[in-house]
C-alpha positions in Angstrom: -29.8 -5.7 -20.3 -32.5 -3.3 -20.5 -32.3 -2.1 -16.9 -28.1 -1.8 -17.0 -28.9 0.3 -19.8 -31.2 2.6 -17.6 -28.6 2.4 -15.1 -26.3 3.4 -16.7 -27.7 6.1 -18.4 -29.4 7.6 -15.0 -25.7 7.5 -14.0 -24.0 9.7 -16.6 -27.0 12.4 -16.0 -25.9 12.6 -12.0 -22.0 12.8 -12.8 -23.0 15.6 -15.4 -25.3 17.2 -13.0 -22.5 17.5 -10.7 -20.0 18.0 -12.8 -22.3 21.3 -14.1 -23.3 22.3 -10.6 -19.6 22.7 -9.0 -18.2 24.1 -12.2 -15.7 26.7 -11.0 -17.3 30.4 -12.1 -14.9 32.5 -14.5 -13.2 34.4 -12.6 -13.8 38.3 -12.8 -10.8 40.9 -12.8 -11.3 44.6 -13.9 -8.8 47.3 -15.0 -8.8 50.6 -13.8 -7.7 53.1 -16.7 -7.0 56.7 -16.3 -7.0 59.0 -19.2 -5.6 62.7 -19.3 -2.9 62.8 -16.2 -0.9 63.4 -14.6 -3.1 66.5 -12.9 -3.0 67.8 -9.6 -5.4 65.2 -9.0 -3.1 62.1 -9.4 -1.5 61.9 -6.1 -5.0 61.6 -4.0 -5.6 58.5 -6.8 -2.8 57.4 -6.5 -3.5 57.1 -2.7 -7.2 55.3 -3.5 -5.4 53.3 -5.6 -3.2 52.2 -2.8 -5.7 51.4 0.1 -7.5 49.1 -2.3 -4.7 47.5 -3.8 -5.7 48.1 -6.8 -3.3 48.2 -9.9 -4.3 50.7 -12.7 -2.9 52.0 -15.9 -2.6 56.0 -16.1 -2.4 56.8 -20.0 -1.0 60.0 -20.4 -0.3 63.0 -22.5 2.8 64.7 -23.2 2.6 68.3 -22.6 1.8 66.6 -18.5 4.3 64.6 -18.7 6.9 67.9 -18.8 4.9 69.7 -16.4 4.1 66.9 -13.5 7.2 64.8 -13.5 7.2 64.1 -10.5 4.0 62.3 -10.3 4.7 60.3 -13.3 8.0 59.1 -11.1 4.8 58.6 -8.1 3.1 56.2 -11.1 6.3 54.6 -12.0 7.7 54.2 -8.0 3.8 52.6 -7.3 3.8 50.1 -10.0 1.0 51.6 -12.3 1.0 51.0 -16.1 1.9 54.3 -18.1 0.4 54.7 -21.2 0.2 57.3 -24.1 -2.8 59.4 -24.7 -0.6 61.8 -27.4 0.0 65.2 -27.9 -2.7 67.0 -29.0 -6.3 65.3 -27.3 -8.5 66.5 -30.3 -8.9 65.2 -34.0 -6.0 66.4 -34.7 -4.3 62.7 -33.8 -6.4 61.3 -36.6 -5.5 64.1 -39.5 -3.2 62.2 -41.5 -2.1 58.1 -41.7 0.7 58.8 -39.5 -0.4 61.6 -36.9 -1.4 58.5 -34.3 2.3 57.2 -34.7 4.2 60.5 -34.5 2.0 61.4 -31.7 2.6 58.6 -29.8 6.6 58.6 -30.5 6.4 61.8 -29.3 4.6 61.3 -26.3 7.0 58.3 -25.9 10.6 60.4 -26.0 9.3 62.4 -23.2 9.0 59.8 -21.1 11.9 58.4 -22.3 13.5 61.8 -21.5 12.5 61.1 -18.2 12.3 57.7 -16.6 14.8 56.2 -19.0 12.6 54.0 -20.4 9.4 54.2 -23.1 6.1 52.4 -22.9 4.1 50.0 -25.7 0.6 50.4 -24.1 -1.0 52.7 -26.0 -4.9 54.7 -26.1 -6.0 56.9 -28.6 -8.0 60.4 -27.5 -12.0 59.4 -27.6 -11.2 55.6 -28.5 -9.7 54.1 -31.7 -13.2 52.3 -32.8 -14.3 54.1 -34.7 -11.8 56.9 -35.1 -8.3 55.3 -35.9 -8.5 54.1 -39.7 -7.1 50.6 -40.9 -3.7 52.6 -42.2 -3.5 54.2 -38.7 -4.2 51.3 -36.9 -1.4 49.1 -38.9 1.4 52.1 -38.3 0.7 51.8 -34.4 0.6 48.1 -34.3 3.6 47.6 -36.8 5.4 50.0 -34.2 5.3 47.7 -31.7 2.7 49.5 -29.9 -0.6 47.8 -28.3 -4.1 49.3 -28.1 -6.6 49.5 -25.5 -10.2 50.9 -25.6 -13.0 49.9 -23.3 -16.0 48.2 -22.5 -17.1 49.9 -19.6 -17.7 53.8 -19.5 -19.1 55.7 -16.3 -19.1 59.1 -17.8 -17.2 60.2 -15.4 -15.7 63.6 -17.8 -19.3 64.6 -19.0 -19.7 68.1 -18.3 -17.7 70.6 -15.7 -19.5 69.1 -12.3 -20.1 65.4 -13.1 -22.8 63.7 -10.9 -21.4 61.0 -8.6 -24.8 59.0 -8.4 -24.8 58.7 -11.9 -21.6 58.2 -12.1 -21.7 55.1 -10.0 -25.0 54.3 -11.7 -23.3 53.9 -15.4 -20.6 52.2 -13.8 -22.8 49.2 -12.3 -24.7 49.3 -15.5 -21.4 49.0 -17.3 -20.0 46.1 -15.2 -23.4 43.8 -15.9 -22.9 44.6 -19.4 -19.2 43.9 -19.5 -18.8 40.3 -18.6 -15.9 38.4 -16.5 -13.7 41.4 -17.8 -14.3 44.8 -17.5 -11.7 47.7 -18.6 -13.2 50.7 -16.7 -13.0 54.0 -18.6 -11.8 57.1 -15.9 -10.1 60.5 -15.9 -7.7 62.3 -14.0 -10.2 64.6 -12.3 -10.8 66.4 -9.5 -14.4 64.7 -9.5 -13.3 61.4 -10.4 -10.9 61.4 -7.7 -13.2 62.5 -5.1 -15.0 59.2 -6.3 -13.1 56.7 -6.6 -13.1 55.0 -3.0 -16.9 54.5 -3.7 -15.9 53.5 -7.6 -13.3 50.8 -6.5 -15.7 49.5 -3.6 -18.6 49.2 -6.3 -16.5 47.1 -8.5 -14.9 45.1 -5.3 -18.6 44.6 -4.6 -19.5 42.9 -8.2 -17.4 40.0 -7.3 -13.9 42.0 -9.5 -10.8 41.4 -8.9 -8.6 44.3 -9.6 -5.9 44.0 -12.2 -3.1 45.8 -13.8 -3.9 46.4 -17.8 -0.2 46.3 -19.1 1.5 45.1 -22.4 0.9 41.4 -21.7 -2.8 41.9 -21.3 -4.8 39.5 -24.0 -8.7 39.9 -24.3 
């Protein structure tokens, strides 16, 4: 009896081994974000965008929404996420309980105005931890509209000439940090555009897959 017991037992510790041992990893997938466009910068990421095959979400603000239709329409034809960023990109957005919302609904009816259509997917100028308050946070949500922030930030809009080896440096640190999913922090900048075939390849080359962030994203 003895010995089927020790049988037994070494048998459960070999399934369990193996069971442990070809457990499937979690899979990866990151999301490339783009804060501030459109710019004169968009259609060249745009481009990078497309030789990866990577999917991105661009949030942006209104006052370049009126002055670069056309490459929101390039965003929209491509099948990039367009968010809001709001009107006025300073603390100004967080003045009162409501600024967020009327920002955002403003930013909303000009796109509206011009693809016919308006977006829930929503990011707040400099993050909303810790800048949107509980009240704000409650308008947006009770709105219908869903926030994103971030968990991985390169640094790629720090100062007027960014350095691409850090750059890539805080975005590898960022990615160890992040876990099986990493929502990558860039702008719509010249420098950042320049970049981004060496961004997207370092984050390819971490084992990410690259996914759209859209409304039906869940973390």
């Amino acid at each position: 009896m003895r010995r089927f017991v020790f049988f037994a037992l070494a048998a459960l510790i070999i399934i369990f081994s193996v069971i442990v041992d070809g457990a499937t990893p979690q899979k990866k997938v990151a999301y490339i974000t783009i804060d501030d466009g459109p710019t004169l910068n968009t259609p060249n990421i745009i481009e990078t965008l497309k030789r990866h095959k990577a999917g991105a979400a661009f949030f942006v603000l209104k006052d370049r929404i009126e002055t670069y239709p056309d490459y929101i329409k390039m965003m929209e034809t491509n099948g990039f996420t367009i968010g809001l960023h709001g009107v006025s990109h300073n603390g100004d957005i967080y003045a009162t309980p409501t600024s967020p919302l009327n920002e955002m609904n403003e930013t909303n009816e000009a796109l509206y105005k011009l693809l016919g259509r308006r977006s829930r997917v929503v990011r707040t100028p400099y993050g909303s931890k810790p800048n949107l308050t509980d009240k704000q946070r409650q308008l947006l949500e009770t709105a219908g509209y869903k926030i994103f922030d971030w968990n991985v930030d390169p640094r790629d809009s720090i100062g007027a000439v960014v350095d691409r080896t850090a750059v890539l440096r805080n975005l590898r640190a960022g990615l160890e940090a992040a876990g099986p999913k990493a929502v990558i922090l860039l702008h719509d900048r010249k420098s950042t555009s320049m970049a981004l075939d060496e961004i997207l390849s370092l984050v390819e080359a971490a084992g990410y897959e690259l996914g759209t962030l859209d409304e039906n994203t869940e973390f």
